[in-house]
C-alpha positions in Angstrom: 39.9 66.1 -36.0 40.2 62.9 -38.0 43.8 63.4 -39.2 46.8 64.9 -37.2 50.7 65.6 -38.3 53.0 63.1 -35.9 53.8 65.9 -33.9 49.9 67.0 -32.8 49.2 63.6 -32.6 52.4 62.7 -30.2 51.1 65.8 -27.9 47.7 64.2 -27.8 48.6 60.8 -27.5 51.5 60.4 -25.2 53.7 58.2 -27.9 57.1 60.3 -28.4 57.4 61.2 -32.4 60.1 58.7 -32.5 58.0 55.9 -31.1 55.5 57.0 -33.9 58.0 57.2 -36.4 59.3 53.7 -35.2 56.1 52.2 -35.9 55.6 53.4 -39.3 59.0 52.3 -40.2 58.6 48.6 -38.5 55.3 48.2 -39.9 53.2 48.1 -37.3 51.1 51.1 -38.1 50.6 50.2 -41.6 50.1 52.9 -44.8 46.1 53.3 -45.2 45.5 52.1 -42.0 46.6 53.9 -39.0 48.9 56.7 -41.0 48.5 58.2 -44.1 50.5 60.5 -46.6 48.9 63.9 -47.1 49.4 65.9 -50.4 52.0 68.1 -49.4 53.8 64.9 -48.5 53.2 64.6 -44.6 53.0 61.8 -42.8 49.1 62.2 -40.7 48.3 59.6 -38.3 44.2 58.8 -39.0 42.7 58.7 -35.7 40.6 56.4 -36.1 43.2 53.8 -37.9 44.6 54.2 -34.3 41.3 54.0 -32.5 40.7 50.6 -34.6 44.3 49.6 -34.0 43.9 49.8 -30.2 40.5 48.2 -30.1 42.1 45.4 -31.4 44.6 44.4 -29.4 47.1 45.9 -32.1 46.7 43.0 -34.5 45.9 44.2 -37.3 48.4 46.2 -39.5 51.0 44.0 -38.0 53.5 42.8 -41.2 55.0 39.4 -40.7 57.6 40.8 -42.1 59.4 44.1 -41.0 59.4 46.4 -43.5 63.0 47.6 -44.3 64.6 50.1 -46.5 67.5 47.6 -46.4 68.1 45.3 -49.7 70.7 43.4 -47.4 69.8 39.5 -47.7 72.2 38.5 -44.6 69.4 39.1 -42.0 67.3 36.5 -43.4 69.9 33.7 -44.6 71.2 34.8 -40.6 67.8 34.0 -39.2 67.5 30.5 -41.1 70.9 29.2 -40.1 70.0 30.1 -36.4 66.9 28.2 -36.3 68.7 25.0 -37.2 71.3 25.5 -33.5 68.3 26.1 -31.5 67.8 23.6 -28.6 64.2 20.9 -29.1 61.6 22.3 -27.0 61.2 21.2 -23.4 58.3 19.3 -22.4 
């Protein structure tokens, strides 16, 4: 079976349904890639999205950027401010 709900695909697997929630939510499993929505409104894992995933090192349908529900701006004026107090590189 191409497509499974989180749970079938956690039994079958061995991720917990929280790991495979956590990465749809950090955007590591990305929409159309590795998961899917189905018309009911499940989320499905496509099989072969993960197959493809793993195959490749888990590169692809990584997101630069995490995707958040969060409209919060202090994470990312945090990050910048921190990257200025970071020691040079050692050599």
């Amino acid at each position: 079976m191409r497509y499974m709900t989180v749970k079938k695909f956690a039994a079958e697997s061995g991720y917990s349904e929280d790991a495979i929630r956590s990465k749809i939510r950090d955007g590591i499993w990305r929409l159309g890639e590795v998961w899917n929505r189905a018309p009911d409104g499940r989320t499905i894992i496509d099989v072969q999205g993960y197959e493809r995933w793993v195959e490749m090192g888990g590169e692809f349908g990584r997101s630069p950027i995490r995707a958040s529900k969060s409209r919060s701006c202090i994470g990312a004026s945090g990050a910048a401010s921190a990257s200025h107090s970071s020691p040079p590189p050692l050599i």
